[in-house]
C-alpha positions in Angstrom: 36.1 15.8 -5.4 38.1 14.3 -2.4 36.0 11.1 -3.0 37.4 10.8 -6.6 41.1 11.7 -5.5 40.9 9.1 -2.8 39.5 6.4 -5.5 42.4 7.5 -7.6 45.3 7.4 -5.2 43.8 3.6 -4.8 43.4 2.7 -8.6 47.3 3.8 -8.6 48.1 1.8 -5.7 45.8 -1.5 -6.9 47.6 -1.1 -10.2 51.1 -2.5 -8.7 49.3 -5.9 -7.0 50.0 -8.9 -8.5 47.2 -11.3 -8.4 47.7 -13.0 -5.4 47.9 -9.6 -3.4 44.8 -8.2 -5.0 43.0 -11.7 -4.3 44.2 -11.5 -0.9 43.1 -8.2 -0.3 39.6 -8.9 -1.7 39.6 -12.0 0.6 40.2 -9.2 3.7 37.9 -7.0 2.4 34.7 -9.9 2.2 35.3 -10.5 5.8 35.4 -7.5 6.9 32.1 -7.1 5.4 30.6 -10.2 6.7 31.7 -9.6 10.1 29.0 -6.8 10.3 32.0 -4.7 12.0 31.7 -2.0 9.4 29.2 1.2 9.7 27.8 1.8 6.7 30.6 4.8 4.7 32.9 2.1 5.8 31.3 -0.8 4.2 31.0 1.4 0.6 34.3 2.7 1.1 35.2 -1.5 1.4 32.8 -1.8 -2.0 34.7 0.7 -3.5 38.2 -1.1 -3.2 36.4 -4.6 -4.2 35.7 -3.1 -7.4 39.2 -2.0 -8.0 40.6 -5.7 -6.6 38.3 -6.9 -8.7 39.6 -5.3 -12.0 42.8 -5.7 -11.5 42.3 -9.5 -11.1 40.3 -9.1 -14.3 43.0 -7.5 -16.0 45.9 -10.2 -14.6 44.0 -12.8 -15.7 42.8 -11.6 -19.1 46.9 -11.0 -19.8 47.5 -14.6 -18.5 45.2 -15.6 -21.2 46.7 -14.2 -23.7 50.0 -15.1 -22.6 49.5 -18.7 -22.5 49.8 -20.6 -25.9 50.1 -24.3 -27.2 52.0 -26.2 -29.7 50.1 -27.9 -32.3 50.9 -31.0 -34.3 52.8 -28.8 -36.9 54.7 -27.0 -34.3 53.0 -23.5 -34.6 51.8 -21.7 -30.9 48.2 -21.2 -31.1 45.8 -19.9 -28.6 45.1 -22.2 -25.3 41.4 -22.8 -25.2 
């Protein structure tokens, strides 16, 4: 249970990046990893968080999507594709 309460105070915490933080983060985290530096709990603990940066860029850049729109010849905002 302490596993999913530390995974949750992290979800909360991951929630309130911006993208740049959470790309930053997940740029800290892959070196980390490729350093070899990392016994093995640490490394999935390090997985663990990836997932979550990884998300939460997800979710930044799916509402960037549907935030951007374009003008067509008439004038109306559709979709950018």
């Amino acid at each position: 249970m302490a596993k999913n309460d530390q995974l949750d105070k992290l979800r909360n915490s991951i929630a309130g990046f911006k993208f740049e933080e959470a790309l930053g983060r997940l740029e800290d985290i892959v070196e980390k990893l490729e350093s070899e530096e990392v016994d093995l709990e640490g490394s999935l603990n390090l997985y663990d968080e990836a997932k979550l940066l990884g998300e939460r860029c997800t979710e930044l850049l799916d509402e960037a999507e549907r935030r951007v729109k374009v003008v067509d010849g008439d004038g109306e905002l559709s979709d950018f594709e």
